[in-house]
N, C-alpha and C positions, 0 to 999 in steps of 0.2 A: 726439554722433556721433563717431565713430573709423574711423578706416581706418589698417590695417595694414598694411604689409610685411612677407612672413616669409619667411627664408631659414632653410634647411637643405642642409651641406655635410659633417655629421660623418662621413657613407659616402659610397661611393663614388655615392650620388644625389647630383647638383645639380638642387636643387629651388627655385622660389622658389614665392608662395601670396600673392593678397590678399587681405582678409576686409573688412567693414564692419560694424561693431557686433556680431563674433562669429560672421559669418556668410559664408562662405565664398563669394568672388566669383570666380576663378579661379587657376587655377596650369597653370606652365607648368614641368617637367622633363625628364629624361633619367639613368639607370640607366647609366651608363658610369665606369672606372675612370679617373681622373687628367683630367678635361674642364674642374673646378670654374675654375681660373683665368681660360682661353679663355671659358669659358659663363656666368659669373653675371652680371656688367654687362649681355648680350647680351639675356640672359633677363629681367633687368629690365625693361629698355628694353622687351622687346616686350609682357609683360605688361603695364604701366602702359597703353600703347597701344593693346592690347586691350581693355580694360576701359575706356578714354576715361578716365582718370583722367593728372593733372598733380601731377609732383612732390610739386609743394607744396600738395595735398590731403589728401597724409601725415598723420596724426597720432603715427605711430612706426614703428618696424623692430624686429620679433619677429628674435631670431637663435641658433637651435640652437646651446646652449653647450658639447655637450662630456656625455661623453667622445666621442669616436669619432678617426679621423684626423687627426695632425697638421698635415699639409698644408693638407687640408681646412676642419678648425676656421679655421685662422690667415685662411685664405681670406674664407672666410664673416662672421668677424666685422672684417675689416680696411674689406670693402665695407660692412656694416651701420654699421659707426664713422664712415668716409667719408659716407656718408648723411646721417646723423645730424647733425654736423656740421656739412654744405653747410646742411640745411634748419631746423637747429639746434630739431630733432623728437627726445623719448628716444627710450632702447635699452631694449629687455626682452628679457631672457634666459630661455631656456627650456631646462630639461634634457633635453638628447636620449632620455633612457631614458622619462622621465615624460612625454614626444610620442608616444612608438613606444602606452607602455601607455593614452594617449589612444586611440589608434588603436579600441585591442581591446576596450573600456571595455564594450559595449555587446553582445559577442559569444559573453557566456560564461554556466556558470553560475552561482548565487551562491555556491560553496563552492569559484571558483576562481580560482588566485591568476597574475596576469602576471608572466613573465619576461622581459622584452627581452633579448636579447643584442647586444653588436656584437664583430664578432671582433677579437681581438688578436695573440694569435701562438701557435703550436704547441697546445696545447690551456686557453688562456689567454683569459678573456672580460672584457667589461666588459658587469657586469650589474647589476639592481636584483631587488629582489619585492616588486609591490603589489597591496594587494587591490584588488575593485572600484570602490572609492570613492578608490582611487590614494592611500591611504595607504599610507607604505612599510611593508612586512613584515622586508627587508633593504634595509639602505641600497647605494647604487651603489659598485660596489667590483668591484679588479681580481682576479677569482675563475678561481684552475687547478681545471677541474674535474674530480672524479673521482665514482666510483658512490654516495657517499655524502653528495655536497654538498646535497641537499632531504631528507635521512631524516627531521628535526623536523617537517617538515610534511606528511609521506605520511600519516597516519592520518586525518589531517580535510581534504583539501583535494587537488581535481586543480590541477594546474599547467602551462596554458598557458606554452608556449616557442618563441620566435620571432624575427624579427632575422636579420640576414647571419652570428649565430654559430651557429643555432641545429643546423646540418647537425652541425656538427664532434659536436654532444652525443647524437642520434639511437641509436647504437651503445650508449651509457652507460647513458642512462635507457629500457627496456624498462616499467615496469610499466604496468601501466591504467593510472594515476592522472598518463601523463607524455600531452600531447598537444603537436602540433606543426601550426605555423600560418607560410604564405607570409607574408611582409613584406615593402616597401622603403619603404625612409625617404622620407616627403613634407612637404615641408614645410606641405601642410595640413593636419595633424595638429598642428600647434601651436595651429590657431585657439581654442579652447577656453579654451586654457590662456593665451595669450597675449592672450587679449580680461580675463578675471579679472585677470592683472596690470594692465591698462592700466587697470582700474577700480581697482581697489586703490592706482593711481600706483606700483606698483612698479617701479621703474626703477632702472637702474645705472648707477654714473659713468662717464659715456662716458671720460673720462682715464686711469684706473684699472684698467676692466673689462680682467681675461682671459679666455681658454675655460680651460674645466677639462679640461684636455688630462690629470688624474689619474694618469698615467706620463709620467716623464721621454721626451723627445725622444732615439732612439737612430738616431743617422745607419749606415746598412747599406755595406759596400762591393760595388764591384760581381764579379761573381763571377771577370771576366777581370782584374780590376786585379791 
């Protein structure tokens, strides 16, 4: 038996997500810029209570590694370590990109390949490409994109693109073979993947673990300073 907590704060969704043996028992989010500090404990708290589940029923805390927001990430997994901790239950780390192409796993068709996006800045993504069995095609990487960033793979394969980057590329890629899909990050979109680790025991040193924040921290000034 397993029961999970899974949190996801890499965008600007604060999401959290139970599951029990893989299988998704509820979630409770919100689609808002800068809330994750204010809302994740909150949301905790009300989901476990929803669901009649006690703390320490846990068997671990799934938590969206990364890439996506700084803030965010740091967020997300400072509460999952917290947790973890108190009820002295692992951590499993889940790549945001490889949750998002969970999402779409099931959507497509077989000669085509997912690209998650999360936006970075100016016309700068953090993306992956996998096919449908979510092996990577391009590993996750902070990709400027231009009209020629998918050429290798137009001849055999449509490409699904999606994600909070996904607007910014719309204009770039025109051909048939480009399609374009809503998203927002939930964190029950991890369960899948997050249930496989917990069977696998793959877990991370809670003492150790980072998010994969993949670009440096660049502090912005504000525009009247």
């Amino acid at each position: 038996m397993s029961l999970i907590l899974q949190l996801e704060t890499a965008t600007r969704s604060c999401s959290v997500a139970l599951a029990e043996n893989g299988v998704l028992l509820a979630k409770k989010e919100k689609n808002e810029a800068n809330i994750h500090a204010q809302s994740i404990t909150l949301f905790i708290e009300e989901l476990m209570q929803s669901c009649g589940k006690a703390f320490t029923d846990l068997s671990a805390v799934a938590v969206s590694m990364g890439p996506g927001s700084y803030t965010g990430l740091r967020i997300g997994v400072s509460a999952a370590k917290g947790l973890c901790y108190a009820l002295d239950i692992p951590l499993i780390a889940v790549s945001t990109l490889a949750s998002m192409a969970s999402a779409k796993q099931n959507q497509t068709q077989f000669n085509t390949l997912l690209c998650p996006m999360i936006d970075a800045r100016r016309m700068e993504v953090y993306m992956a490409l996998f096919d449908q069995n979510l092996n990577l095609k391009v590993p996750v990487k902070a990709q400027i994109l231009d009209e020629q960033t998918f050429d290798e793979f137009l001849n055999d394969h449509q490409i699904l693109i999606f994600g909070d980057g996904a607007d910014k590329c719309k204009g770039l890629f025109t051909a048939p073979e480009f399609h374009f899909n809503e998203h927002v990050n939930s964190a029950a979109d991890m369960t899948p993947l997050a249930y496989q680790a917990y069977q696998a025991q793959n877990f991370v040193d809670l003492a150790y673990f980072e998010p994969f924040y993949l670009k440096d921290f660049i502090a912005t000034q504000p525009k009247n300073a």
